[in-house]
C-alpha positions, 0 to 999 in steps of 0.5 A: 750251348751244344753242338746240337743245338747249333746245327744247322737244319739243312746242309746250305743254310745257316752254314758259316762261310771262310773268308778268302785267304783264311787262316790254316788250322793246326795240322789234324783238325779239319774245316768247316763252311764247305760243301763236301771239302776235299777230305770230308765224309757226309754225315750219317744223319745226313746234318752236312758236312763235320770236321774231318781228321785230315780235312785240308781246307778253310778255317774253322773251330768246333766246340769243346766236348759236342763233337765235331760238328759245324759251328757257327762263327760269331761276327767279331772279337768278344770277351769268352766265357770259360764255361761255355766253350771257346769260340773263334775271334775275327783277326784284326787288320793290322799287323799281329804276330805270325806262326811261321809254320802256320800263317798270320793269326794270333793265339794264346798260351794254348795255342787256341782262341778262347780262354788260356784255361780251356784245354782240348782237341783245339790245341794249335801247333807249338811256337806260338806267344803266350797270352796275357793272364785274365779274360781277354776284352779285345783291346790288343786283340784279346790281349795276345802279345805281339811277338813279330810285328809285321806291317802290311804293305801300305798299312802305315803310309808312304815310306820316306820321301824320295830324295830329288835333288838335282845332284842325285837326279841329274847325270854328272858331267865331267868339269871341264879342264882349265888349262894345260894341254887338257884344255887345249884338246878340249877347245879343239875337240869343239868341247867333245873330248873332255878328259877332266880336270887335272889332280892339280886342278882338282886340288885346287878346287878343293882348297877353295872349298875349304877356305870358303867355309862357313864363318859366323861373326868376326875371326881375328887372326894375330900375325906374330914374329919376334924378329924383323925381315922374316916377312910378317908384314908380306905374309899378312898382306898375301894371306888377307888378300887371299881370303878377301879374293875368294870370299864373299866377307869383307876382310881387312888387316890392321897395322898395330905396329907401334912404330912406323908400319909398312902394311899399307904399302903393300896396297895402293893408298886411297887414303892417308887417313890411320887407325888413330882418325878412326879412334877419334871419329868412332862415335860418328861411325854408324854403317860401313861406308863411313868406316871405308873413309878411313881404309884404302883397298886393294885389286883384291878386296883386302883393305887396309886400316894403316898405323901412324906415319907421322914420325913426329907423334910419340903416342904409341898405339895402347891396348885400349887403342887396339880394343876400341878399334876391333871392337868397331871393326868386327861389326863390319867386317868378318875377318880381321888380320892383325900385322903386330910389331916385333916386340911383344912387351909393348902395350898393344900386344896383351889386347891383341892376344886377348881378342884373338882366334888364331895366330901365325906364326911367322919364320924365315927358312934360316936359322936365327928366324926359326929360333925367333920364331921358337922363342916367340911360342916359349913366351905365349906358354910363359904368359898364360896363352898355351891354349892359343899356341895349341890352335896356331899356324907356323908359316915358313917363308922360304929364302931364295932358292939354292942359297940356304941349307938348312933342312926345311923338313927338320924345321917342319917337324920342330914346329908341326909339334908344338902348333896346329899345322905348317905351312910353308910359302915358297920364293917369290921374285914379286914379293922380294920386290917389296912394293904393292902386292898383285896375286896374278903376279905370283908364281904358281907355287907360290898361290897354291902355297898361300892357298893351303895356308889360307886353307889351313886358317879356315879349317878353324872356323867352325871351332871358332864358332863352338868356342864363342858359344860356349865362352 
């Protein structure tokens, strides 16, 4: 095939058309499929218009060695013949390497369409990817690497789903305020002037979020203390009513003194049914109402399983005793306190410690309760139980204010180095009283310190969770 032969016989016909937006050829060569292209020369002969040094318009190609006449374009990509010339191959619709110089086509280790081997005036200009040896069948377009992918606006579907939630679309307003002068200006403003929750407020919001984070299965918190007086007992009731007034969980704390306990006097008594009618009536137990015949509850929700009051049974509450019985509880309930006795040799005490996610630590704000309480971590790292020590929480109740110095910070820091975290509940006259618990009762400070322990507890809920799948 020849130049020649290829001619067309008149300037308009068989004359091949550029598409619209065609691709620019290296500088230096000029272009085919226009009538009289600004830059072109007529023909002598009077054959049309030829490639033209300079020519600044439409895409074309000529054939090697025939001279610069128009050719015309076949209709798509193919396998070239070295021998007969390289010929011009249709770009494909996607995205395929671009000349940053030149524009989007692709081209081989020459520059040019056609075959690598084939050299000529029909050099592109340099920076453009090398082909891949052998002929080139079309299946990547000609085989040419694809260097810069480029996608085409719409080419590969919608981008990623808008996010609407109401939290992104909606306007946030301020929370209103819930007391102080904050909420005195806003109730009589009519609810227009609206400054926000105050930094407390917002702290204890935020500390309702933490203890309202999300439990999975039955968390079993051990209250410990080798001394008496130290308030365990207290602790245990305000911590458990706490949890049982803010979640949605059942929670309920068992007293497993072995002696006489005190834990159901910090509620109003529904029942005098204890732990031990529980025992024996546990093959009859089949749903949670046959359970809350032997518990009685408090305004909060927390609910008591009581120890044995009657000072005439001498069978002391066994690590059995305690096994069987958080084994039925944790079927019906999510939290699940347990108020220990003084001692840790009695029998109880290795089930309990056992079964246990969390301990507390409890001390008193004077010496000889820090030193009890001190003790008590020597002894679970003495016994094999560093690993409980390591994720438990040490719980300072303070003693009246004004009538102790000891240096609460010091003690703070001796136990912030051996236990997870400390937390300190502050004097409260409703507590010294001793009788039944009402969280509205309480000092301010007092809530807001049960709130950061309760706070600080829940912080290992997840943990809990990644432990027991991997036990």
């Amino acid at each position: 095939m020849t130049g020649r032969q290829d001619e067309p016989e008149s300037p308009t016909e068989s004359m091949w058309q550029p598409p619209i937006g065609g691709q620019q050829q290296a500088e230096g060569h000029g272009y085919y499929g226009e009538q009289n292209p600004a830059g072109a020369q007529a023909d002598p002969s009077g054959s049309g218009p030829y490639p033209v040094e300079g020519a600044q318009s439409g895409p074309y190609y000529v054939e090697q060695g025939s001279g610069p006449y128009p050719v015309e374009a076949p209709s798509g990509p193919y396998p070239v013949d070295a021998a007969s010339g390289p010929y011009p191959v249709e770009p494909p619709s996607g995205p395929y390497p671009v000349d940053p110089a030149s524009g989007p086509y692709p081209v081989n280790s020459g520059g040019y369409y056609g075959d690598p081997s084939v050299s000529g005036p029909h050099q592109q200009a340099a920076g453009y990817g090398a082909a891949a040896p052998g002929p080139h069948q079309g299946q990547a377009y000609g085989g040419y690497p694809q260097q810069q992918q480029q996608q085409a606006p719409g080419a590969q579907g919608k981008g990623p789903t808008q996010d609407l939630s109401s939290a992104r679309l909606l306007r946030q307003a301020k929370r209103p305020p819930q007391g102080g002068w904050r909420r005195m200006l806003y109730k009589a403003s009519g609810h227009t002037v609206n400054l926000g929750e105050s930094p407390a407020e917002r702290k204890r919001r935020e500390l309702i979020a933490r203890i309202n984070q999300p439990l999975q299965g039955c968390y079993k918190i051990a209250m410990l203390s080798l001394k008496g007086g130290v308030g365990k007992t207290t602790t245990t009731a305000t911590l458990g009513s706490t949890f049982a007034s803010l979640r949605g969980d059942r929670v309920i704390a068992v007293d497993a003194n072995p002696d006489r306990g005190t834990l159901s006097q910090k509620i109003p008594l529904e029942t005098t049914a204890t732990v031990r009618h529980l025992l024996r009536d546990a093959q009859r137990i089949r749903k949670y109402s046959d359970v809350r015949a032997y518990t009685s509850q408090g305004p909060s929700r927390l609910e008591v399983l009581a120890s044995e009051q009657d000072p005439a049974v001498s069978e002391a509450f066994s690590e059995d005793d305690y096994r069987r019985s958080v084994t039925l509880l944790e079927h019906f309930y999510n939290v699940v306190l347990t108020d220990c006795g003084t001692g840790l040799m009695h029998s109880a005490m290795r089930g309990v410690l056992d079964v246990a996610d969390s301990l507390i630590i409890v001390s008193s704000g004077s010496i000889d309760g820090a030193r009890s309480a001190s003790a008590t971590l020597d002894w679970l790292d003495a016994h094999g139980y560093r690993n409980l020590v390591s994720r438990s929480v040490a719980v300072i109740n303070s003693v009246r204010p004004g009538s102790g110095k000891v240096d609460l910070d010091k003690l703070t820091q001796h136990f912030a180095a051996r236990c997870r975290a400390v937390c300190r509940v502050p004097f409260d006259a409703h507590l010294e009283e001793g009788a039944e618990i009402e969280l509205d009762r309480l000092a301010p400070d007092t809530r807001l310190g049960l709130l950061e322990l309760a706070a600080t507890v829940a912080d290992d809920f997840p943990q809990a969770v990644s432990r027991a799948r991997t036990s």
